[in-house]
ZAFILO-997876 format. One record per residue (C-alpha): y, x, z; residue number from 0; chain. Coordinates in steps of 0.2 Angstrom, whole numbers. Example, Ala and Ser with C-alpha at 12.3 -4.5 7.8 and 13.67 -1.06 7.14 Angstrom:
<nodes>
node py=-22 | px=62 | pz=39 | i=0 | ch=A
node py=-5 | px=68 | pz=36 | i=1 | ch=A
</nodes>
This chain:
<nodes>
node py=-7 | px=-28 | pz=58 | i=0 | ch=A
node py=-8 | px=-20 | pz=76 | i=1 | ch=A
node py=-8 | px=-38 | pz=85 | i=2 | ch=A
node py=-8 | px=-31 | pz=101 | i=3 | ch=A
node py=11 | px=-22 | pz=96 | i=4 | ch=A
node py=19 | px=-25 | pz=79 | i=5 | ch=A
node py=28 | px=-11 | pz=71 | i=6 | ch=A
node py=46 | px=-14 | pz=74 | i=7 | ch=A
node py=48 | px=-20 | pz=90 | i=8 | ch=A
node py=65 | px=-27 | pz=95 | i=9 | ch=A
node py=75 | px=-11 | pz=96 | i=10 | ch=A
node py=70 | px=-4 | pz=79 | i=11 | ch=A
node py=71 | px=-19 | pz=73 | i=12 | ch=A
node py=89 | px=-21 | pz=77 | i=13 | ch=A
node py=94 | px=-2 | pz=74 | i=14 | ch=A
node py=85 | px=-7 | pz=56 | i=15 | ch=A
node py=97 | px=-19 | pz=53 | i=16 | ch=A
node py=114 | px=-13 | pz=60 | i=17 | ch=A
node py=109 | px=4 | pz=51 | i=18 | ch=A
node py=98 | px=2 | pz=36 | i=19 | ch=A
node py=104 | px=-11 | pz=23 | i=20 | ch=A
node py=110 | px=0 | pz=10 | i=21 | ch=A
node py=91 | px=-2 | pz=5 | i=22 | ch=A
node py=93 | px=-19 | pz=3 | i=23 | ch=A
node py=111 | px=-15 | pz=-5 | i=24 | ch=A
node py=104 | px=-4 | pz=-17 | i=25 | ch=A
node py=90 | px=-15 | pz=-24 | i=26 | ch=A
node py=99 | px=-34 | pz=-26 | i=27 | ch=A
node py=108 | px=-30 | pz=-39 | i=28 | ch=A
node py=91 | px=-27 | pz=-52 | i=29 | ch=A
node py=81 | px=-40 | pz=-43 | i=30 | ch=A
node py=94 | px=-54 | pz=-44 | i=31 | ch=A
node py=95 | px=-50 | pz=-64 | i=32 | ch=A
node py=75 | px=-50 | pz=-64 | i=33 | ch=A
node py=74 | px=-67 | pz=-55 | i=34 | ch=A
node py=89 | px=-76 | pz=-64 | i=35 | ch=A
node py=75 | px=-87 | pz=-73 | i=36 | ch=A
node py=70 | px=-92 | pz=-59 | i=37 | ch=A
node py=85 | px=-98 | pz=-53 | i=38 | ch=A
node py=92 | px=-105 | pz=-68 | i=39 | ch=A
node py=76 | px=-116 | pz=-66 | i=40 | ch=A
node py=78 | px=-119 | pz=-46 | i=41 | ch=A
node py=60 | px=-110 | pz=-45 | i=42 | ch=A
node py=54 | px=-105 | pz=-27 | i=43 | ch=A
node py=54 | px=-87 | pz=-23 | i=44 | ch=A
node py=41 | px=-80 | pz=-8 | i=45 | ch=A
node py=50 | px=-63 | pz=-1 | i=46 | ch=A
node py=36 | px=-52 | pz=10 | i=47 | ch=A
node py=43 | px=-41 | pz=24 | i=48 | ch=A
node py=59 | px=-48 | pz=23 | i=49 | ch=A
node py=63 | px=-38 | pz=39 | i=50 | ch=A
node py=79 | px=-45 | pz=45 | i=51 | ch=A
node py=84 | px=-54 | pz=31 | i=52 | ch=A
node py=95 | px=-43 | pz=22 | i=53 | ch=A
node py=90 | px=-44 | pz=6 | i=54 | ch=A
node py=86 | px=-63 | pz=7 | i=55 | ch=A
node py=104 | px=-66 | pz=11 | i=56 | ch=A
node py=110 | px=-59 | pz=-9 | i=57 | ch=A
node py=94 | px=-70 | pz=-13 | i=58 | ch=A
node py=100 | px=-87 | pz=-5 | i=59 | ch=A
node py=119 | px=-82 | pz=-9 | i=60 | ch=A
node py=114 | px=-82 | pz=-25 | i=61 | ch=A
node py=107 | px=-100 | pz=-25 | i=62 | ch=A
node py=89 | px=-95 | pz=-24 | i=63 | ch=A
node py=77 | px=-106 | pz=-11 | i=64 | ch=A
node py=69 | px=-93 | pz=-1 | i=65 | ch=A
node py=54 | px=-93 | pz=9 | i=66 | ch=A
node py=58 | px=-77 | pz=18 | i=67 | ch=A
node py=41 | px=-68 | pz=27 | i=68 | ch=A
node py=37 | px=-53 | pz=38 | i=69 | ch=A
node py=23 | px=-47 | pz=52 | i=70 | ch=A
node py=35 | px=-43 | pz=63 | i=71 | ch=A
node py=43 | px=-56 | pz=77 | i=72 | ch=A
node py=59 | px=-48 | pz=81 | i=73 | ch=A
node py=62 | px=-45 | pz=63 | i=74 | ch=A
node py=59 | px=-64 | pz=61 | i=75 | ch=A
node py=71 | px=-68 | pz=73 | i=76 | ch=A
node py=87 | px=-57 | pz=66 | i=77 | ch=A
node py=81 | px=-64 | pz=50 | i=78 | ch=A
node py=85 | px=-81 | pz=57 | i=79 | ch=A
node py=103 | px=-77 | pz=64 | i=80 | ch=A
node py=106 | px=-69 | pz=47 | i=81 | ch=A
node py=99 | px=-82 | pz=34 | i=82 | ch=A
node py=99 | px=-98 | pz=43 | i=83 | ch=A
node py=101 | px=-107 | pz=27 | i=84 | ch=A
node py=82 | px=-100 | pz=21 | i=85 | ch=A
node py=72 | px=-114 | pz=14 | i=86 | ch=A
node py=60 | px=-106 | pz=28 | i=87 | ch=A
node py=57 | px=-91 | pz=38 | i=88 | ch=A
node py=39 | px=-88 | pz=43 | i=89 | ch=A
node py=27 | px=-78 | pz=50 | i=90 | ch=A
node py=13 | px=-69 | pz=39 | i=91 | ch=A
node py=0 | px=-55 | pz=40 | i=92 | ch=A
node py=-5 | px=-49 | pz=23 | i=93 | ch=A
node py=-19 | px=-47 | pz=16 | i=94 | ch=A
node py=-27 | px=-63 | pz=25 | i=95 | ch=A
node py=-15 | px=-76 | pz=30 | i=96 | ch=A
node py=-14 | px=-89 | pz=18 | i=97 | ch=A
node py=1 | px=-88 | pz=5 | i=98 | ch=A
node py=13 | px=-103 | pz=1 | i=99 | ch=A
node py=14 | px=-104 | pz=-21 | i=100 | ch=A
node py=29 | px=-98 | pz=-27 | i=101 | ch=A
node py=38 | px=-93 | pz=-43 | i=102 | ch=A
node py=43 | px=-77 | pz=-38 | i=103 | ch=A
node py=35 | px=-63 | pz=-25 | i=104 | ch=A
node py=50 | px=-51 | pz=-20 | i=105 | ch=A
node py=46 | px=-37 | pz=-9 | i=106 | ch=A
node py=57 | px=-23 | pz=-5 | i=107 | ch=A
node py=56 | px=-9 | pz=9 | i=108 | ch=A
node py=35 | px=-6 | pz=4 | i=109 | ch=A
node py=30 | px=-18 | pz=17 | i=110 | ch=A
node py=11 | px=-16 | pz=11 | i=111 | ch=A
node py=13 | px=2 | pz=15 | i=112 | ch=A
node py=10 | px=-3 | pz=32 | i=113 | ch=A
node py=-6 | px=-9 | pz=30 | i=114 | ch=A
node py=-18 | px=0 | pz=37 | i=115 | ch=A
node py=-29 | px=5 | pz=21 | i=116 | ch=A
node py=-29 | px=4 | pz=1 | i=117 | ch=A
node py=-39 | px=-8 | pz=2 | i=118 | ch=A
node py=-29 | px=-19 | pz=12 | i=119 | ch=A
node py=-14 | px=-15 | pz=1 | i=120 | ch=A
node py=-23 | px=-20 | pz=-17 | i=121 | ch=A
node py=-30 | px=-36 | pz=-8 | i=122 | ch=A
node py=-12 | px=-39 | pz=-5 | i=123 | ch=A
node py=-5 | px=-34 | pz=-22 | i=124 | ch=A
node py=-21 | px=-46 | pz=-28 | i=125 | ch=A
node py=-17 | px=-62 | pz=-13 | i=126 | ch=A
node py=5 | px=-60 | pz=-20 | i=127 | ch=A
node py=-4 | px=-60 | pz=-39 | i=128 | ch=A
node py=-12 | px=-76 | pz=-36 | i=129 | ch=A
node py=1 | px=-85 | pz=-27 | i=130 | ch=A
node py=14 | px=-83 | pz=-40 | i=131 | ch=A
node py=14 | px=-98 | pz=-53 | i=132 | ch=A
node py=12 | px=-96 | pz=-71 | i=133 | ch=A
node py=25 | px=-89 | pz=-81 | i=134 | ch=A
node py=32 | px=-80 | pz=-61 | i=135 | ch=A
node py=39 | px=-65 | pz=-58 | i=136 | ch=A
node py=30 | px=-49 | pz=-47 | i=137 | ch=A
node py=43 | px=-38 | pz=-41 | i=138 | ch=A
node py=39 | px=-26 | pz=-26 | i=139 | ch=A
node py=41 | px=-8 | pz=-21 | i=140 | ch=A
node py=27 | px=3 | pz=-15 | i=141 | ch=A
node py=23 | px=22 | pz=-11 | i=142 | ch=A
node py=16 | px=32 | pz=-21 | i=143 | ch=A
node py=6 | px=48 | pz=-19 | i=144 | ch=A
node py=18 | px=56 | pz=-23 | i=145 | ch=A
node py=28 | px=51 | pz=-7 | i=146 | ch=A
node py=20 | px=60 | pz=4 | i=147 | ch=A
node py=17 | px=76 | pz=-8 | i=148 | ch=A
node py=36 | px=77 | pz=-9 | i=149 | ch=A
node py=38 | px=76 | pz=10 | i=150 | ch=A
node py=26 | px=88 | pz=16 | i=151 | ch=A
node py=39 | px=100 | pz=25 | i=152 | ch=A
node py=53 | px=87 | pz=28 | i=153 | ch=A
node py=61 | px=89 | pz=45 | i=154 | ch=A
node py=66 | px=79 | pz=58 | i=155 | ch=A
node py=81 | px=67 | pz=55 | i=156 | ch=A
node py=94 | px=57 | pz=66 | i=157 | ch=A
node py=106 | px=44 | pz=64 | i=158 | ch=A
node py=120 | px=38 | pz=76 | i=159 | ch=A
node py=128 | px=23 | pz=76 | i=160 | ch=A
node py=142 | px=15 | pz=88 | i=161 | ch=A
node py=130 | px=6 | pz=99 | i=162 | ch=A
node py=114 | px=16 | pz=94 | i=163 | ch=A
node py=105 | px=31 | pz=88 | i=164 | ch=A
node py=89 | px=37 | pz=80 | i=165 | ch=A
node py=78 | px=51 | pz=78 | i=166 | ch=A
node py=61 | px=50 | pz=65 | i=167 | ch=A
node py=48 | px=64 | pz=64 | i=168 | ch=A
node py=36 | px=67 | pz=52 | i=169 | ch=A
node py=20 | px=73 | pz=47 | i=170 | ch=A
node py=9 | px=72 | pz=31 | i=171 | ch=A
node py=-9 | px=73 | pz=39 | i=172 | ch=A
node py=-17 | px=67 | pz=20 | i=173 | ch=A
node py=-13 | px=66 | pz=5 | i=174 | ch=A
node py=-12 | px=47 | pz=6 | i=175 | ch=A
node py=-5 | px=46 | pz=23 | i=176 | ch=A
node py=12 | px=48 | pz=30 | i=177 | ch=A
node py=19 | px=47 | pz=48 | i=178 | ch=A
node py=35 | px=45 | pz=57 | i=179 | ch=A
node py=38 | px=44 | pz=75 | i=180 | ch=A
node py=53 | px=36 | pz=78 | i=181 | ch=A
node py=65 | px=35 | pz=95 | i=182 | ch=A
node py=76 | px=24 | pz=95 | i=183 | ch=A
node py=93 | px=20 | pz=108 | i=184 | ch=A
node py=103 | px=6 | pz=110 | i=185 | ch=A
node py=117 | px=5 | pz=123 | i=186 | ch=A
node py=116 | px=-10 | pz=134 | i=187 | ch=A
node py=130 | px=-21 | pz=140 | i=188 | ch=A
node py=133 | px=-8 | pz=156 | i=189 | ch=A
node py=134 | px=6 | pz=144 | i=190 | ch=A
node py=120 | px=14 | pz=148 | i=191 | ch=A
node py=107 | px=22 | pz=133 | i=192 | ch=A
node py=89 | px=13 | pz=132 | i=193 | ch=A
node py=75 | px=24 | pz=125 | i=194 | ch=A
node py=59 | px=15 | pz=113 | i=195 | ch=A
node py=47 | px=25 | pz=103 | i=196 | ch=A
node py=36 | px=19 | pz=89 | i=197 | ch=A
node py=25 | px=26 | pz=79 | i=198 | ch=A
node py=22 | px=21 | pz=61 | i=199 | ch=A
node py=9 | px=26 | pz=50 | i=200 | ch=A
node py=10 | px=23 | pz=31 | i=201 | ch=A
node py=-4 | px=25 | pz=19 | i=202 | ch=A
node py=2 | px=28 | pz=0 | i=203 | ch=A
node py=-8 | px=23 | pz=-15 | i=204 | ch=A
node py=-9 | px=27 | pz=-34 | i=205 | ch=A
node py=0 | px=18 | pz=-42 | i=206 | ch=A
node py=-6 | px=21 | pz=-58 | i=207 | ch=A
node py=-19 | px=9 | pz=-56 | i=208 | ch=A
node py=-9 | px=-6 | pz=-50 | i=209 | ch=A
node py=-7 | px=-14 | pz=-67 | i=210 | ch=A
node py=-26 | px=-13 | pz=-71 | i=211 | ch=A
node py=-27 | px=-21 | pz=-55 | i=212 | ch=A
node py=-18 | px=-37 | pz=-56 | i=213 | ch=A
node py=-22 | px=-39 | pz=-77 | i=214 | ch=A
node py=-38 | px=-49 | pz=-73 | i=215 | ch=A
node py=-27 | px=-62 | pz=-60 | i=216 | ch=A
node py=-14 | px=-66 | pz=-75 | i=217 | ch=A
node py=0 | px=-55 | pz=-70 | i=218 | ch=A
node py=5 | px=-40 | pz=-81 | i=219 | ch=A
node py=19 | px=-28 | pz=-72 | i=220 | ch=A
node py=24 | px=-10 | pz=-76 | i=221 | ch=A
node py=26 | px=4 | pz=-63 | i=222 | ch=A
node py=44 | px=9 | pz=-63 | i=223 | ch=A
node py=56 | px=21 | pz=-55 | i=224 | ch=A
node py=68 | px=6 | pz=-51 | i=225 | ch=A
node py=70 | px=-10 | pz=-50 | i=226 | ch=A
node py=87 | px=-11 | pz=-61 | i=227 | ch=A
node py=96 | px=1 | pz=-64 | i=228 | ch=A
node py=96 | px=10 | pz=-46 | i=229 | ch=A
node py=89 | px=27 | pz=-40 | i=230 | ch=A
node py=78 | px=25 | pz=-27 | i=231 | ch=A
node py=69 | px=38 | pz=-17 | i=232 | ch=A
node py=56 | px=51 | pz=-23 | i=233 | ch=A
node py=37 | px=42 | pz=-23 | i=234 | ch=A
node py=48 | px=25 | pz=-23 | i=235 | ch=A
node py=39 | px=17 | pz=-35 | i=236 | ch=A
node py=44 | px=-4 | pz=-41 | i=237 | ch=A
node py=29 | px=-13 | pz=-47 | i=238 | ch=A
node py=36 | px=-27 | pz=-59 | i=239 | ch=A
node py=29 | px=-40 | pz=-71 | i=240 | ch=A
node py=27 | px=-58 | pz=-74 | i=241 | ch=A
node py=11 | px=-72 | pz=-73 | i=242 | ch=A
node py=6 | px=-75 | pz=-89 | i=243 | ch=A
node py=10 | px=-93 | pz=-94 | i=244 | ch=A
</nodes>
């Protein structure tokens, strides 16, 4: 994590979540039937980059306790207006800070694509394998290579909203890289249009070798194209499984 400025500062982090949960929309359904033993036994599930909390709010509506988690402090604090009822929101950098046990790790929006090498990213996918109790279940997405192959020529894109706008760039410098600078512009109470720009760089991994990854820490998952029965972007990849008992 860049300590110094976390990606998503305050106004991509509210554009995110006034215009971006049909992510969260579009993946609850198959999660929710993936954890259902877990809830029917009132297990605990850790979610990692919970963002703004929308996905933790069809968690906890569903009567799942949440422990909801992301690097990012303005996502942390729409995540508390959104789901106050949490079992707790917190603050955690993967792959170092320590992890709470759980019986369930839930990720959606590949968080660990942020990280800053493949290394960091399989020490993560090992750290979530570990902290998952026996008989848990590992449900995450992740980019694949194939991500970034498919988006080599992809053009620049904007959104508007009532209250805000956004235009992302990209560019594929490596096969396992993918960047997007993004300006974002909210209106603020005098009408007026305030400008932020990030920049977010991505690394994309093979995720044919996440399974031999995580056999040796108990957990056996399959890489999938969805996590139910949804269709989720090219080089979207779900990495789902469970802790051996």
């Amino acid at each position: 994590m860049n300590t110094q400025e976390p990606y998503y500062r305050p106004d991509l982090a509210l554009v995110h979540h006034r215009g971006f949960g049909f992510h969260a929309d579009l993946c609850a359904p198959g999660i929710l039937e993936l954890l259902e033993p877990v809830r029917a036994r009132d297990g605990l599930v850790l979610e990692v980059g919970c963002g703004s909390g929308l996905l933790t709010r069809y968690l906890v509506d569903a009567g799942h306790r949440v422990i909801a988690t992301d690097a990012s402090p303005a996502m942390l604090e729409l995540a508390r207006e959104t789901v106050p009822d949490a079992e707790a929101i917190e603050r955690i950098t993967l792959p170092d800070d320590p992890l709470p046990n759980a019986d369930a790790v839930v990720s959606i929006g590949h968080a660990l694509c942020y990280l800053p090498t493949v290394e960091a990213v399989e020490r993560s996918l090992v750290a979530l394998a570990r902290a998952i109790r026996p008989g848990g279940v590992y449900a995450l997405d992740v980019e694949d290579l194939e991500w970034a192959a498919a988006r080599t020529e992809q053009p620049a894109q904007g959104r508007v909203g009532d209250d805000w706008a956004i235009i992302t760039e990209y560019e594929v410098p490596a096969p396992d890289r993918f960047v997007r600078r993004i300006t974002t512009f909210l209106r603020d109470g005098d009408g007026a249009w305030q400008r932020d720009d990030e920049t977010h760089d991505n690394v994309m991994i093979d995720t044919r070798t996440i399974p031999a990854l995580l056999e040796p820490e108990g957990v056996d998952v399959e890489v999938r194209l969805s996590f139910g029965d949804e269709e989720l972007p090219v080089g979207l990849r779900t990495v789902v499984g469970r802790k051996r008992a």
